[in-house]
C-alpha positions in Angstrom: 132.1 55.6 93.7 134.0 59.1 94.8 132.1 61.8 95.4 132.2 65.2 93.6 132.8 68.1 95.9 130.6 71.2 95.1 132.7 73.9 94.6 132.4 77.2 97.3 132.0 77.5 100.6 128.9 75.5 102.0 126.4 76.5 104.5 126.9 77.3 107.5 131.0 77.1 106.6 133.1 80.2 106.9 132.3 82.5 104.2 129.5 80.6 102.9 126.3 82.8 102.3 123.5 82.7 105.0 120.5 82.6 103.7 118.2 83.6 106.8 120.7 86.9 106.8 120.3 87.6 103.4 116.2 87.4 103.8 116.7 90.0 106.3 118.6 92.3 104.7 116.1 92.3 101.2 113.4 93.0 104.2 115.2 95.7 105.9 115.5 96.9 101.9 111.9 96.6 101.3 110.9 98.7 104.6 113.2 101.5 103.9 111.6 101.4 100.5 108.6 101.7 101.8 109.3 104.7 104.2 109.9 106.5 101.4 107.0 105.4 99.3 104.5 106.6 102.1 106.4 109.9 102.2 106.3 110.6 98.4 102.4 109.5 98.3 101.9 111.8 101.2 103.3 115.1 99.1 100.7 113.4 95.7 97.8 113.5 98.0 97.7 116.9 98.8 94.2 117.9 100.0 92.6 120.7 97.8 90.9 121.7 101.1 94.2 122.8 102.4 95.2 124.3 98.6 92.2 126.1 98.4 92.2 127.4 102.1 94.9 128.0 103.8 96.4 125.7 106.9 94.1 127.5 109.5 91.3 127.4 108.0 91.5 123.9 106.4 91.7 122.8 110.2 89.3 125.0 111.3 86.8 123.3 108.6 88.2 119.6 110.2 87.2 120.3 113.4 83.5 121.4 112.1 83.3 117.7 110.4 84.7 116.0 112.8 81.9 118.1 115.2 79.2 117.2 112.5 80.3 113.6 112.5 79.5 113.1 116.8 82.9 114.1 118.1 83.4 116.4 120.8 83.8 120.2 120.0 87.0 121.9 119.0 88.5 124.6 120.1 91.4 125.6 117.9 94.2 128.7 119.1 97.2 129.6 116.9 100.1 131.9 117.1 101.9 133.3 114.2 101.9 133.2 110.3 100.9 129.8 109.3 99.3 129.6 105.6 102.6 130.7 104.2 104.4 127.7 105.8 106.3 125.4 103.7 103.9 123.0 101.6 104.9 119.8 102.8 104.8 121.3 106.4 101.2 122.3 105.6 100.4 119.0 105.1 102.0 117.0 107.7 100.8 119.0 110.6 97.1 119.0 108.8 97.3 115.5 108.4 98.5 114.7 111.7 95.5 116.5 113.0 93.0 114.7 110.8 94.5 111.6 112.1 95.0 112.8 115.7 90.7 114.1 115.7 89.7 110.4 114.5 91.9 108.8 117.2 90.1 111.1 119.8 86.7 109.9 118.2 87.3 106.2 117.7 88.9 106.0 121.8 89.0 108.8 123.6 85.3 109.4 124.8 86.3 112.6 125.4 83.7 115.8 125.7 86.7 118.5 124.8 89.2 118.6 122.2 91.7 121.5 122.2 94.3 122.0 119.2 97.3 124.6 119.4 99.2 125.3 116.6 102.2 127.7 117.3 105.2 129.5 114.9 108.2 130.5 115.7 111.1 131.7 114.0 112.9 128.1 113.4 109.4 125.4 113.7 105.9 124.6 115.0 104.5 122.8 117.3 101.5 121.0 117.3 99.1 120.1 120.3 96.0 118.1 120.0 94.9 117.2 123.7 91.6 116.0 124.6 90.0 115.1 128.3 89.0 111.3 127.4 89.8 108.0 129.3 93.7 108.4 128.1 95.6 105.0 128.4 98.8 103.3 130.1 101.6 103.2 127.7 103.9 101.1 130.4 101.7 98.6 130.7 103.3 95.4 129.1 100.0 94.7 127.2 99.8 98.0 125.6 100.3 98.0 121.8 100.3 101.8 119.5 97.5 101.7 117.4 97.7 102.8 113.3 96.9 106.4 114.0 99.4 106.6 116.5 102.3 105.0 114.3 101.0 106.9 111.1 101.7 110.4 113.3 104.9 109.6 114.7 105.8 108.8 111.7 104.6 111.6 109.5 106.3 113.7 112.1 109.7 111.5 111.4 109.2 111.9 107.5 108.9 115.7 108.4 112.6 115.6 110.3 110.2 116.1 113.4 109.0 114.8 116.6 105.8 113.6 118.1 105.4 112.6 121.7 102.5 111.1 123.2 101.5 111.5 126.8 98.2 109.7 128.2 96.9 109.2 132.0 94.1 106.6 132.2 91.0 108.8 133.0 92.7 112.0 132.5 93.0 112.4 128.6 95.8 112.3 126.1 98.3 114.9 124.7 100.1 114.2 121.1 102.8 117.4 121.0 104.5 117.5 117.6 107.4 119.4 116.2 108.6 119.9 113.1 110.7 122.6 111.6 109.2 125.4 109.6 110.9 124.5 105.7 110.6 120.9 105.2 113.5 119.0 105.7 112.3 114.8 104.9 114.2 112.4 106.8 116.8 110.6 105.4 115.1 106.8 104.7 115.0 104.4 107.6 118.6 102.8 108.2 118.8 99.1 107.0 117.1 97.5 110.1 115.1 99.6 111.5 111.4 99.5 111.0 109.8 102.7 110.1 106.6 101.9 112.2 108.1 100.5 115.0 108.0 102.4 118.2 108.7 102.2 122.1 
């Protein structure tokens, strides 16, 4: 008997769909999806701490908790109007240091936690450095933790920065910038992973 061609181009044949590509692009789809997701749940869950209190204060209170909860004491320094920052602003950099304190608690074993938050005319940085055991990011083993990703990446929503400098046994230094009106990233470009860092 003859055989009936199927009609099209098959597998692996010039032109003919690949299905492992096409699997990767609907998950390169989904992640970008998702980048955006985390940013729009971010602006829903706005703290009524920081609504009720201002930036400064709303951090201030943080640091008592975190205090109250066995972590090391705080000491907080700022420069320049803060509580009228944009509100998106407000609640990246207070999130980052809600984040940034239970990172210092869950691994830092560190006895001093200093955060700096500074204004200028254009942004703000954002310094949470403590004096605990630090770690080695070159090491080949090394692998960023969730609160690390989540930062960096809040910082990214935020069309920021955040860069993380440890020395084993001398403590760890998270610096973020981000500029003073929020200005969200444009969603992760189709293959790239928005949690995946250096």
């Amino acid at each position: 008997r003859g055989r009936v061609a199927a009609a099209g181009p098959q597998p692996g044949e010039a032109g003919a769909p690949d299905p492992a590509h096409e699997h990767i692009v609907r998950i390169r789809q989904e992640l970008s999806r998702l980048s955006t997701d985390i940013h729009q749940l971010s602006r829903r869950l706005h703290p009524a701490t920081l609504d009720d209190l201002g930036l400064v204060a709303a951090i201030e209170s943080e640091g008592r908790a975190f205090f109250e909860r066995g972590g090391p004491p705080v000491a907080l320094s700022t420069s320049g109007e803060l509580d009228d920052l944009d509100r998106d602003v407000q609640l990246t950099l207070y999130r980052i240091v809600q984040e940034g304190l239970h990172n210092v608690q869950k691994h830092a074993e560190a006895h001093e936690v200093r955060v700096v938050l500074t204004r200028t005319a254009d942004r703000v940085r954002l310094i949470i450095e403590d004096d605990g055991r630090g770690f080695d990011r070159t090491r080949a083993s090394w692998r960023p933790g969730l609160g690390l990703a989540s930062m960096e990446e809040r910082a990214r929503l935020a069309n920021g920065t955040c860069t993380v400098t440890s020395t084993p046994g001398q403590g760890t230094r998270i610096e973020v910038l981000v500029p003073v009106m929020a200005t969200p990233a444009a969603p992760s470009a189709p293959g790239a992973d928005p949690l995946e860092h250096p």
